[in-house]
KEVODREN-99003 format. One line per field, with one value per atom (N, C-alpha, C): residue number from 1; residue in three letters; x, y, z. Coordinates in steps of 0.1 Angstrom, whole numbers, always signed. Layout:
N
n = (NUM, ...)
res = (ALA, ...)
c1 = (X, ...)
c2 = (Y, ...)
c3 = (Z, ...)
# end
This chain:
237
n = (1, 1, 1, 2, 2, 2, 3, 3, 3, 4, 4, 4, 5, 5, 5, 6, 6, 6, 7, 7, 7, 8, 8, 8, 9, 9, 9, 10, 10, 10, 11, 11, 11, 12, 12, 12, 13, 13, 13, 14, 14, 14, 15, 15, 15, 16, 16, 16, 17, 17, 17, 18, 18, 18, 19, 19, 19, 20, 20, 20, 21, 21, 21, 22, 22, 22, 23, 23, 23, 24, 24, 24, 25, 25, 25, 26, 26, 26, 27, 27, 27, 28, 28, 28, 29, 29, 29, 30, 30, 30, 31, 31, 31, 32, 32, 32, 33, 33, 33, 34, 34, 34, 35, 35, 35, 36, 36, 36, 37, 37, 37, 38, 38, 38, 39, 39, 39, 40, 40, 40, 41, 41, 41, 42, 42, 42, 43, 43, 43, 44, 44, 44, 45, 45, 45, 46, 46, 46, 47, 47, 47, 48, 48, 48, 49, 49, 49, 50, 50, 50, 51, 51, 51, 52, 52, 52, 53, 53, 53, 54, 54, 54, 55, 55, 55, 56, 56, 56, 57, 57, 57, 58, 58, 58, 59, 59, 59, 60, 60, 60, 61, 61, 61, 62, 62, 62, 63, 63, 63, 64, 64, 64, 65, 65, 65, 66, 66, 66, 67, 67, 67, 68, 68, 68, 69, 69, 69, 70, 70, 70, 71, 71, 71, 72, 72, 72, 73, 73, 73, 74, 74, 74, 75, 75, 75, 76, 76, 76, 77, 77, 77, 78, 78, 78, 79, 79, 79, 80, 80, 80, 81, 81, 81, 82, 82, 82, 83, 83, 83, 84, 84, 84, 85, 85, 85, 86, 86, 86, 87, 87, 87, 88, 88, 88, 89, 89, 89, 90, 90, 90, 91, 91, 91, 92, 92, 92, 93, 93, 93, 94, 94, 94, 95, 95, 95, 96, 96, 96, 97, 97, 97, 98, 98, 98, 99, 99, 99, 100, 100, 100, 101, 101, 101, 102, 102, 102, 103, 103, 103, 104, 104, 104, 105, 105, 105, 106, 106, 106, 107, 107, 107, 108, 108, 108, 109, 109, 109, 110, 110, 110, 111, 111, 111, 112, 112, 112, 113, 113, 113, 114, 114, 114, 115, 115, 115, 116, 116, 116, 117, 117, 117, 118, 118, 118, 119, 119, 119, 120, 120, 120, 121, 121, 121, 122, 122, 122, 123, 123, 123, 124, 124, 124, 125, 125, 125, 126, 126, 126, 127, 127, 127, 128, 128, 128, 129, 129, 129, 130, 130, 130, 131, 131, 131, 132, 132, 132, 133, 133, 133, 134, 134, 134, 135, 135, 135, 136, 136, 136, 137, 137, 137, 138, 138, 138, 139, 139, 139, 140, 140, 140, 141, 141, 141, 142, 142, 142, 143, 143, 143, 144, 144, 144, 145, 145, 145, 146, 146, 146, 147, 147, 147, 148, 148, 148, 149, 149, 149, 150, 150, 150, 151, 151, 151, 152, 152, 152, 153, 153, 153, 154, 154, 154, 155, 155, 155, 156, 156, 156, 157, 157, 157, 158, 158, 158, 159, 159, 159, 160, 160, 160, 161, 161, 161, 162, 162, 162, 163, 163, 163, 164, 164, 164, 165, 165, 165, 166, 166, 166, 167, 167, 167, 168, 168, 168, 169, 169, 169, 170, 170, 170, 171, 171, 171, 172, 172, 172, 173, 173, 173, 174, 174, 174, 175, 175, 175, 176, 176, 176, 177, 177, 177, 178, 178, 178, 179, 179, 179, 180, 180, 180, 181, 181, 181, 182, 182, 182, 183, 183, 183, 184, 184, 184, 185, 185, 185, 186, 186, 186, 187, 187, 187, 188, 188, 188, 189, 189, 189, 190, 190, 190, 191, 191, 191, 192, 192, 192, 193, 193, 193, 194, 194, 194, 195, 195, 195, 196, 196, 196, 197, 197, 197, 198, 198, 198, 199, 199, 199, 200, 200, 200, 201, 201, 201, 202, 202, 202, 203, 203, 203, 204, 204, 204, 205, 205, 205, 206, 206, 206, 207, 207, 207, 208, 208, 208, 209, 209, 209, 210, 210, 210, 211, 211, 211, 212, 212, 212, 213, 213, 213, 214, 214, 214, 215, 215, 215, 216, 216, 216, 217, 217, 217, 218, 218, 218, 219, 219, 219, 220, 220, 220, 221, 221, 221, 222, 222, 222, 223, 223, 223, 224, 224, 224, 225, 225, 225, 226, 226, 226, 227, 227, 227, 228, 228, 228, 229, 229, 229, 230, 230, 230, 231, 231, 231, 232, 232, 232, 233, 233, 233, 234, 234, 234, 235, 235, 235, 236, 236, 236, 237, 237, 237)
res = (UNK, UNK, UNK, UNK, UNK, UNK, UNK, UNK, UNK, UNK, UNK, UNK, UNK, UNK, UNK, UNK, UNK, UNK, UNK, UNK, UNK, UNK, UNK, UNK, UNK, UNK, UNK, UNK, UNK, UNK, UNK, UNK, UNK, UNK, UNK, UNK, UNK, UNK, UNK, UNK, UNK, UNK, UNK, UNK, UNK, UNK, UNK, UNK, UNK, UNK, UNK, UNK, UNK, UNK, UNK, UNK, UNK, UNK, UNK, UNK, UNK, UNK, UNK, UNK, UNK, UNK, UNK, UNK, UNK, UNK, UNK, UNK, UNK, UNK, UNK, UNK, UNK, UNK, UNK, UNK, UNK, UNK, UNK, UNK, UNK, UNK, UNK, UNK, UNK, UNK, UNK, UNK, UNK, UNK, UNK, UNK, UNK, UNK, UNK, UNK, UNK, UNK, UNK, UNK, UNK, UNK, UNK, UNK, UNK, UNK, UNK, UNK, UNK, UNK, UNK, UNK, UNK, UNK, UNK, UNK, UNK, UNK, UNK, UNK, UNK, UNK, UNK, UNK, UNK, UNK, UNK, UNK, UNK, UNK, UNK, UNK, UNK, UNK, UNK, UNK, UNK, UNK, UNK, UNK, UNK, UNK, UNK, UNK, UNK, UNK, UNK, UNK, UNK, UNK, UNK, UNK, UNK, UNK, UNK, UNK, UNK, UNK, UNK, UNK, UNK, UNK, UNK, UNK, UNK, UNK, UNK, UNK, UNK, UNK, UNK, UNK, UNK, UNK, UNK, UNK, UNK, UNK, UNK, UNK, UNK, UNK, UNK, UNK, UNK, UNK, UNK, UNK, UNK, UNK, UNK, UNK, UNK, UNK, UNK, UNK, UNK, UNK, UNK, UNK, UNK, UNK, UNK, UNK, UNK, UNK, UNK, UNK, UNK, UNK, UNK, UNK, UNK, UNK, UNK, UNK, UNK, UNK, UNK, UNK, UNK, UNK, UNK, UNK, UNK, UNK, UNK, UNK, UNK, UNK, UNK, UNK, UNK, UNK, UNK, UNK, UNK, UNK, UNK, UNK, UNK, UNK, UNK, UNK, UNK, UNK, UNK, UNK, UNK, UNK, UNK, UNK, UNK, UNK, UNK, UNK, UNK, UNK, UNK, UNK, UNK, UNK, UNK, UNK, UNK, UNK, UNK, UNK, UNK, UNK, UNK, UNK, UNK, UNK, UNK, UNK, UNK, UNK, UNK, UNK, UNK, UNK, UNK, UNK, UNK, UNK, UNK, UNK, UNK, UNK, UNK, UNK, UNK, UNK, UNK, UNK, UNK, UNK, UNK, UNK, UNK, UNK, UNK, UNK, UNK, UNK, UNK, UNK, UNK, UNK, UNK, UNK, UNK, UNK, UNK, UNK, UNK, UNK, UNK, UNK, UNK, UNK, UNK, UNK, UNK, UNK, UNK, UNK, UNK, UNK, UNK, UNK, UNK, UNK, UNK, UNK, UNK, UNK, UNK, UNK, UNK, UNK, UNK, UNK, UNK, UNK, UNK, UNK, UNK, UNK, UNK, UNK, UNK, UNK, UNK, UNK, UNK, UNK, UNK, UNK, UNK, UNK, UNK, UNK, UNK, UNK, UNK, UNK, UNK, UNK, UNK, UNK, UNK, UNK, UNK, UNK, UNK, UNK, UNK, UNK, UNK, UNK, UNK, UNK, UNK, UNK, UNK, UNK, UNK, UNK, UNK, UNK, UNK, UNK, UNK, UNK, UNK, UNK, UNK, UNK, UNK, UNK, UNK, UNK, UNK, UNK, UNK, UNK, UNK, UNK, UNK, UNK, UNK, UNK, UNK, UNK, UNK, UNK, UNK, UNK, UNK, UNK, UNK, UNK, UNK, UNK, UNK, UNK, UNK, UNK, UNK, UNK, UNK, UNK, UNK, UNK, UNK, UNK, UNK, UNK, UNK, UNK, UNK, UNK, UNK, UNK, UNK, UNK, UNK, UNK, UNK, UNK, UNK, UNK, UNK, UNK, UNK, UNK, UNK, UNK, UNK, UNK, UNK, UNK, UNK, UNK, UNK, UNK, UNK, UNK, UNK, UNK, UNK, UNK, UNK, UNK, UNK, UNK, UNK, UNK, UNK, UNK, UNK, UNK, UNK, UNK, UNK, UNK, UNK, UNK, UNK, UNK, UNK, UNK, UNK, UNK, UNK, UNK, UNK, UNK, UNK, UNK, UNK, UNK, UNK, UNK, UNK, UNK, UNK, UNK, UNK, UNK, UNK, UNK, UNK, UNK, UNK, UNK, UNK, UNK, UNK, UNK, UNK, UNK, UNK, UNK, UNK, UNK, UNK, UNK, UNK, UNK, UNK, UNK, UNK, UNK, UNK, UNK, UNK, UNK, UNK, UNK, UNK, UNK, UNK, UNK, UNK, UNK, UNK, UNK, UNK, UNK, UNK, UNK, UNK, UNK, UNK, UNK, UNK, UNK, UNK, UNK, UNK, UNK, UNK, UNK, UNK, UNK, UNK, UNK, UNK, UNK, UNK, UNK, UNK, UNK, UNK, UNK, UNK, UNK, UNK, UNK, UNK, UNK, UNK, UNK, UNK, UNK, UNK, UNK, UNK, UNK, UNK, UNK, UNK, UNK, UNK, UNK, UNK, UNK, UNK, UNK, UNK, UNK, UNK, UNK, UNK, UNK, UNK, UNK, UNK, UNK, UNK, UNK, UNK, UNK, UNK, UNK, UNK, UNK, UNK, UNK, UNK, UNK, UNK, UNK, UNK, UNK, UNK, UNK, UNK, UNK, UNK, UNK, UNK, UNK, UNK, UNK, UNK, UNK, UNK, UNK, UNK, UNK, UNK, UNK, UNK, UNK, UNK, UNK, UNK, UNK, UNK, UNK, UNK, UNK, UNK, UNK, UNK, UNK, UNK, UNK, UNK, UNK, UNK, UNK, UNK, UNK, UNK, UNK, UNK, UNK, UNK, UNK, UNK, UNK, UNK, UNK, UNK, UNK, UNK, UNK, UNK, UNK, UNK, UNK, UNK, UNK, UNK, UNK, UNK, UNK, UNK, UNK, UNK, UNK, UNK, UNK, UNK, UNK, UNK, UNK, UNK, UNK, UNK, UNK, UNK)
c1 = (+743, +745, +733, +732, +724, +716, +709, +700, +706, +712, +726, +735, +742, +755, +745, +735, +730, +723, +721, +714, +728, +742, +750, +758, +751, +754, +745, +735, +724, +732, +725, +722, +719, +724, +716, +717, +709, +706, +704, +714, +714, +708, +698, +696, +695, +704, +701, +712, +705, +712, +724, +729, +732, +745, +756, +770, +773, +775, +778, +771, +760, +748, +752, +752, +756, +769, +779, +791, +792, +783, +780, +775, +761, +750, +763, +767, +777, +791, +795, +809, +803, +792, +787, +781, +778, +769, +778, +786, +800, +806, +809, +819, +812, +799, +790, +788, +797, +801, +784, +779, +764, +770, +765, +771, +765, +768, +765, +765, +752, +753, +749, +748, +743, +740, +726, +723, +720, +719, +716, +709, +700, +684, +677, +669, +654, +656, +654, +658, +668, +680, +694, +689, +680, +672, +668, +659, +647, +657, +664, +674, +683, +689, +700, +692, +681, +671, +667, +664, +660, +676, +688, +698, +704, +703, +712, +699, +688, +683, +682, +685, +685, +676, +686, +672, +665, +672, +667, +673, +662, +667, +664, +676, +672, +669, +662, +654, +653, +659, +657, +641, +638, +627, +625, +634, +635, +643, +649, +655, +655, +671, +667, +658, +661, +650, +646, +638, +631, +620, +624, +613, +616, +604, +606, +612, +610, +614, +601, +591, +581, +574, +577, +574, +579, +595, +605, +597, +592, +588, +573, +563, +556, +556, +566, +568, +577, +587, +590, +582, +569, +559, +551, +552, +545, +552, +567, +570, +580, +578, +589, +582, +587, +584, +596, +605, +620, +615, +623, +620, +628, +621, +625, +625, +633, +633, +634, +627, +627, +635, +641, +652, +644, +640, +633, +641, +641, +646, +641, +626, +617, +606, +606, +597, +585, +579, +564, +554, +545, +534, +526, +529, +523, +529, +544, +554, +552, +557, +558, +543, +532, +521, +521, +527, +528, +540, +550, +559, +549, +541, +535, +528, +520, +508, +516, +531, +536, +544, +543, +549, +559, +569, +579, +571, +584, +588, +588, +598, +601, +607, +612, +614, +626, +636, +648, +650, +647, +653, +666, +670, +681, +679, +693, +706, +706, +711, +711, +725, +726, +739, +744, +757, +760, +752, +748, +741, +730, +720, +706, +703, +712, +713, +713, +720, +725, +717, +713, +695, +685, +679, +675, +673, +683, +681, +685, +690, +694, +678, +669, +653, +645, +648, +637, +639, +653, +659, +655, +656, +649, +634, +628, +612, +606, +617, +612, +617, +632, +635, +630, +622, +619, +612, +618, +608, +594, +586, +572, +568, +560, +548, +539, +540, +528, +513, +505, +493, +484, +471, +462, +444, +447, +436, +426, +415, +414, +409, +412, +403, +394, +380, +376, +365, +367, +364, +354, +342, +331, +334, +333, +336, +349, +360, +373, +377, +383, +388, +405, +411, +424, +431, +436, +438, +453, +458, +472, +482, +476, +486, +488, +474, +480, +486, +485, +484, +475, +465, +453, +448, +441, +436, +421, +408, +396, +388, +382, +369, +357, +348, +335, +340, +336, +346, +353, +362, +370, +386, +393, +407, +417, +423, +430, +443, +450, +464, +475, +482, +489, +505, +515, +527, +531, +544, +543, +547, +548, +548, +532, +526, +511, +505, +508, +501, +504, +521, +524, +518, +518, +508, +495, +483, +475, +474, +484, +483, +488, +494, +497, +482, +477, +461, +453, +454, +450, +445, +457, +459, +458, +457, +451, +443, +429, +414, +407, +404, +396, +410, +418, +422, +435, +437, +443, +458, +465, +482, +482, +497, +501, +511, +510, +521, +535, +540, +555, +554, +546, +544, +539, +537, +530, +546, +554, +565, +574, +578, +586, +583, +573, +568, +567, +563, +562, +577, +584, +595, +607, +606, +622, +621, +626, +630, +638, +643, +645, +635, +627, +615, +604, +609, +597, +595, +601, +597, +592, +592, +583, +568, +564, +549, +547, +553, +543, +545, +552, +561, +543, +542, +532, +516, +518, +507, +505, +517, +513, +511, +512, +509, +495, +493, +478, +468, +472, +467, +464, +475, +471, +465, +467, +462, +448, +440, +427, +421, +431, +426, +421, +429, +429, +416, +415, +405, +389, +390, +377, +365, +355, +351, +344, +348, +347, +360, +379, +388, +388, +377, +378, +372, +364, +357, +354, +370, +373, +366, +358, +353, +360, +372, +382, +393, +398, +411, +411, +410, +403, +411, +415, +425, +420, +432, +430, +440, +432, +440, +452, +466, +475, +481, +477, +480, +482, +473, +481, +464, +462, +453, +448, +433, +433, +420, +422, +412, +398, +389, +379, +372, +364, +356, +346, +334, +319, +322, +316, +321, +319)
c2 = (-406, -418, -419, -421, -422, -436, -438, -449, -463, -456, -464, -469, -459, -465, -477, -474, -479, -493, -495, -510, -516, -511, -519, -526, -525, -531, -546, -545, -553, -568, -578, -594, -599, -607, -614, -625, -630, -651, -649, -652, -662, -673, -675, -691, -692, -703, -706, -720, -731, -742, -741, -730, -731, -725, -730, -724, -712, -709, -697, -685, -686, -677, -669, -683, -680, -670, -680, -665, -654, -652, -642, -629, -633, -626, -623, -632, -631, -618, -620, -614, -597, -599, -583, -573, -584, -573, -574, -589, -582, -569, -566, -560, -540, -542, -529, -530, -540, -544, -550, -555, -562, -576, -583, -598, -602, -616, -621, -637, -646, -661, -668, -680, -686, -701, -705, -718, -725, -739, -743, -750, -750, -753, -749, -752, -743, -751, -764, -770, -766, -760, -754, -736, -733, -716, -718, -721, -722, -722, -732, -739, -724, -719, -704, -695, -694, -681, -681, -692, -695, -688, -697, -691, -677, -668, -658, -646, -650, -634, -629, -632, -617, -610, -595, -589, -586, -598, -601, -609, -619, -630, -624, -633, -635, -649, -656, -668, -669, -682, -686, -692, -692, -697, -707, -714, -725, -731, -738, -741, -762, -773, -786, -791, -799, -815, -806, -806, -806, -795, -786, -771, -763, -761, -751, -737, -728, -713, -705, -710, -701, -708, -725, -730, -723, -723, -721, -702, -696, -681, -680, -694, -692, -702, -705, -712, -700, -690, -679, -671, -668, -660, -665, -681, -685, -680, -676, -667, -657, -651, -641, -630, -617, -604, -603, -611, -605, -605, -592, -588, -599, -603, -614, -611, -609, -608, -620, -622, -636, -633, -645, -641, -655, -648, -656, -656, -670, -665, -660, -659, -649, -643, -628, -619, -625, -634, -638, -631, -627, -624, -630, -647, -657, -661, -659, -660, -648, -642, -629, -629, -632, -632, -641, -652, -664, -659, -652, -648, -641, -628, -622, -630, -635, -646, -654, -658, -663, -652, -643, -630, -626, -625, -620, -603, -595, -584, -577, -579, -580, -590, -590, -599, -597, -604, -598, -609, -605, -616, -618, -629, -635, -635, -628, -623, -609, -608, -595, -589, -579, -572, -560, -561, -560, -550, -535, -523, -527, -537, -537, -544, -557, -563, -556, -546, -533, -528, -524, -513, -517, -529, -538, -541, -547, -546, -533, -524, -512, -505, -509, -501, -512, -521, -533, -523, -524, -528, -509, -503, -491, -489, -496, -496, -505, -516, -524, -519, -515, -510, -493, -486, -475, -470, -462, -460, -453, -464, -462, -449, -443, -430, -439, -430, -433, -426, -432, -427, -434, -428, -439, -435, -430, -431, -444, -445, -459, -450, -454, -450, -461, -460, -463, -460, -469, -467, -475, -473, -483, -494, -510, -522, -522, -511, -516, -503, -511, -505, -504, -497, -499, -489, -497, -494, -493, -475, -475, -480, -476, -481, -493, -500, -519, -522, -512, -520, -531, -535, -539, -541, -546, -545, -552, -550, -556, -554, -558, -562, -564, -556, -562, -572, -582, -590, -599, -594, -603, -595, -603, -598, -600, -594, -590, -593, -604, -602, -593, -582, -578, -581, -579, -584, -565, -562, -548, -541, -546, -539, -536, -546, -545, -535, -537, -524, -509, -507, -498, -490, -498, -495, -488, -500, -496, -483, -483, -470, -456, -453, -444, -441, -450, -450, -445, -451, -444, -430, -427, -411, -401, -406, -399, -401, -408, -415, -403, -408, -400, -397, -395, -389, -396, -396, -401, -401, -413, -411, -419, -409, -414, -429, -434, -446, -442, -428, -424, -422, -414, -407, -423, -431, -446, -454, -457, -466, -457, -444, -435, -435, -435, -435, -446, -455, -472, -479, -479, -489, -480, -463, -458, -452, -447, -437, -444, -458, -469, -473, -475, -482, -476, -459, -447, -453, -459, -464, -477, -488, -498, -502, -494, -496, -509, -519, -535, -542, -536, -542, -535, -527, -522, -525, -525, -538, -546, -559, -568, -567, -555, -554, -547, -545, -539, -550, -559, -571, -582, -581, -590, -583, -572, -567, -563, -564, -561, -579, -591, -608, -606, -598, -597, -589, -580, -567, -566, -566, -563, -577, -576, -587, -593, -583, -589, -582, -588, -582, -582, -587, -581, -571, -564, -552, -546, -540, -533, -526, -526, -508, -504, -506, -498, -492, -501, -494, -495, -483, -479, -474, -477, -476, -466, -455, -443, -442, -449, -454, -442, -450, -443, -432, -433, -421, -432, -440, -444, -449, -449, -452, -444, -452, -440, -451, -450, -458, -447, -453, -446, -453, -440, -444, -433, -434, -431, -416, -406, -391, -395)
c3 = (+135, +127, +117, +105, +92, +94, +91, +87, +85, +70, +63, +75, +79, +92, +100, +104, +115, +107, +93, +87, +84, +80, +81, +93, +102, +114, +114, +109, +107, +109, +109, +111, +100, +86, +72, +74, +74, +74, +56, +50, +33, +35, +26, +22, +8, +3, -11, -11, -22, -21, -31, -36, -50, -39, -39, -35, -39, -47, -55, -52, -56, -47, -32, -27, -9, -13, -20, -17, -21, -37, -43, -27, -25, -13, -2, +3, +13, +12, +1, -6, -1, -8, -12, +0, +6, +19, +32, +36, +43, +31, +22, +19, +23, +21, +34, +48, +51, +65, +73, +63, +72, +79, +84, +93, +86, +79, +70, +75, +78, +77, +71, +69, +56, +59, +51, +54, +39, +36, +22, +23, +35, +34, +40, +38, +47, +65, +67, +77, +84, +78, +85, +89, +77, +81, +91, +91, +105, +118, +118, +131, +132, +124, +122, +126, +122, +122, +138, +149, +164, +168, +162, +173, +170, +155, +155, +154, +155, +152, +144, +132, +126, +119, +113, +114, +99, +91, +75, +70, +65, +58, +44, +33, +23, +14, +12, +6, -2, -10, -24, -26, -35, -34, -37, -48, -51, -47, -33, -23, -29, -25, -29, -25, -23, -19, -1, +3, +18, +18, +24, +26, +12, +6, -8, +6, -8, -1, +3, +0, +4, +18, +22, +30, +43, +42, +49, +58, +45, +48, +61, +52, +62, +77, +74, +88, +100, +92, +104, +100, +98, +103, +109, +115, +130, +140, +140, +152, +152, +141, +141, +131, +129, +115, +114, +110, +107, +93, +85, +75, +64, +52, +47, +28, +22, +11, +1, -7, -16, -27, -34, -43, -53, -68, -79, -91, -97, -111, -121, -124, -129, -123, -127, -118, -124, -123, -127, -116, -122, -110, -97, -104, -98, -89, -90, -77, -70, -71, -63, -55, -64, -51, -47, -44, -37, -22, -27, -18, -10, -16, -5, -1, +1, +8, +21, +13, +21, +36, +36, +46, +40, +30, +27, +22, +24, +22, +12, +1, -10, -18, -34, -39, -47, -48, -59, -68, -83, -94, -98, -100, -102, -121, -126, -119, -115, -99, -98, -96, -96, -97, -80, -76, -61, -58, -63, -63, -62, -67, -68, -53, -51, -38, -26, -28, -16, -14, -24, -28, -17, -27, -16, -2, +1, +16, +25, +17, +27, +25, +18, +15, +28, +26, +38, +50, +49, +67, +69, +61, +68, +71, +61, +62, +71, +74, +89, +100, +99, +112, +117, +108, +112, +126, +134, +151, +145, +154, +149, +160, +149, +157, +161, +174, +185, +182, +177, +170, +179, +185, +187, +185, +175, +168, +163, +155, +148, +139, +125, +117, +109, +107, +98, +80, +77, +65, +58, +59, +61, +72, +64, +71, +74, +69, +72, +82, +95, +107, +111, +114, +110, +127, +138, +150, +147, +147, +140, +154, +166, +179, +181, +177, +178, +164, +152, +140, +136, +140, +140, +124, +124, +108, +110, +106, +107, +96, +85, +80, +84, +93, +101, +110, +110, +123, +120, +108, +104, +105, +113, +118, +105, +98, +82, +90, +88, +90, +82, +81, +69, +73, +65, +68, +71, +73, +75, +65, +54, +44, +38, +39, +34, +44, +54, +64, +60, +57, +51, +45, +30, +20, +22, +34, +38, +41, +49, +59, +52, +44, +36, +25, +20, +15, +25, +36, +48, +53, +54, +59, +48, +32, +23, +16, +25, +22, +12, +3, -7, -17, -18, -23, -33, -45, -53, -50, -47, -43, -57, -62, -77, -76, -82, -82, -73, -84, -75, -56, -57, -43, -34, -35, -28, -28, -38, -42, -31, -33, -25, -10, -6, +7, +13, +7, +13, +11, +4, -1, -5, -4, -4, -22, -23, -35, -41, -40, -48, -58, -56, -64, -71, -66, -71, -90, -95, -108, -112, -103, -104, -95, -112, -108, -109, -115, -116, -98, -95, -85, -73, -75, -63, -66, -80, -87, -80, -81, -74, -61, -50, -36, -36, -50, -40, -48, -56, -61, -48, -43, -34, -20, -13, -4, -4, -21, -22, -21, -24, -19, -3, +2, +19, +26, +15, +24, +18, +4, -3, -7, -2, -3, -20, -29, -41, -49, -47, -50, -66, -78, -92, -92, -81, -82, -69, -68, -57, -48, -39, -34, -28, -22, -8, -21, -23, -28, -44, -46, -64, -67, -82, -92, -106, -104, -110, -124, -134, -144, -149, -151, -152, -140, -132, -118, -109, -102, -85, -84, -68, -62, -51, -43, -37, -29, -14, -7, -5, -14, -13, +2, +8, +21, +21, +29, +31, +34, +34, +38, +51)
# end
């Protein structure tokens, strides 16, 4: 069974207050046979999200009157990593790093079209649901320590929460410390051969992942940017 066969079996909790939306999200991901439920507020999320499990939400961000959509996000990352995709009506920067900060996954702008949706969550649900290698190494890298069997993350004694995409990232910078990974080869590896062409998009993940790790993020020392090419976590020989 393929990846694919096995994410459309998958669990989607919809949230968005806008009706249309819901059936739009709904129509398209039952019609790849995903289970599809749906709430039109964050208060009815949370409460759906305790009783069905599943294994990806997707979140408006701008949600009515009660819990915005980013509130809603960091409230199931007090007890859950169900992978969580945010849905914006403009890709602004300032949102999207607000999503990440908040735990979400990824991010999808409205209007999007049934292929891009599909895209989408068939790229999460493989990048979350993938069986993890048993590694148990630690690597470090000056002040930064990175324990791949707990997934661990530290700064000197400072414990780095990452969401598991941000670890991702890390960890692909990681395993090729010194060494320049180009935009394609980072987007392809972390997020699926969907996204091998949005560089702004991995912009803003290592924008915000250097707020998390470097102690002066306008002037990076871990994760250094190779103008026009990718990045590359520099560390001590």
């Amino acid at each position: 069974m393929t990846s694919s066969q096995q994410s459309h079996r998958a669990r989607i909790l919809a949230v968005d207050d806008e009706p249309r939306v819901l059936r739009l999200v709904s129509e398209i991901l039952k019609a790849v046979r995903y289970h599809v439920t749906a709430a039109a507020n964050g208060e009815s999320a949370l409460e759906m999200l305790a009783l069905e499990q599943p294994d990806l939400v997707i979140l408006d961000v701008l949600l009515g009157p009660g819990l915005s959509g980013y509130e809603v996000c960091r409230r199931i990352r007090e007890f859950s990593d169900v992978a969580v995709i945010m849905l914006t009506a403009k890709a602004i920067e300032g949102d999207v790093l607000q999503g990440f900060e908040a735990g979400a996954d990824d991010y999808l702008t409205k209007p999007f079209g049934a292929k891009e949706l599909v895209a989408r969550v068939d790229a999460v649900l493989r990048r979350t649901q993938r069986p993890e290698e048993t590694i148990t190494t630690t690597f470090r890298c000056g002040e930064l320590e990175i324990n791949f069997a707990r997934h661990a993350v530290r700064v000197g004694s400072r414990t780095v929460a990452l969401t598991r995409t941000e670890y991702a990232l890390l960890s692909q910078l990681a395993v090729n410390a010194n060494r320049v990974m180009s935009h394609t080869d980072l987007l392809t590896k972390v997020w699926g051969a969907e996204y091998r062409d949005d560089v702004d998009y991995l912009r803003a993940y290592v924008r915000y992942l250097r707020r998390k790790l470097e102690p002066d993020p306008a002037n990076p020392s871990y994760i250094i940017t190779s103008p026009g090419v990718g990045y590359m976590l520099a560390c001590p020989s």
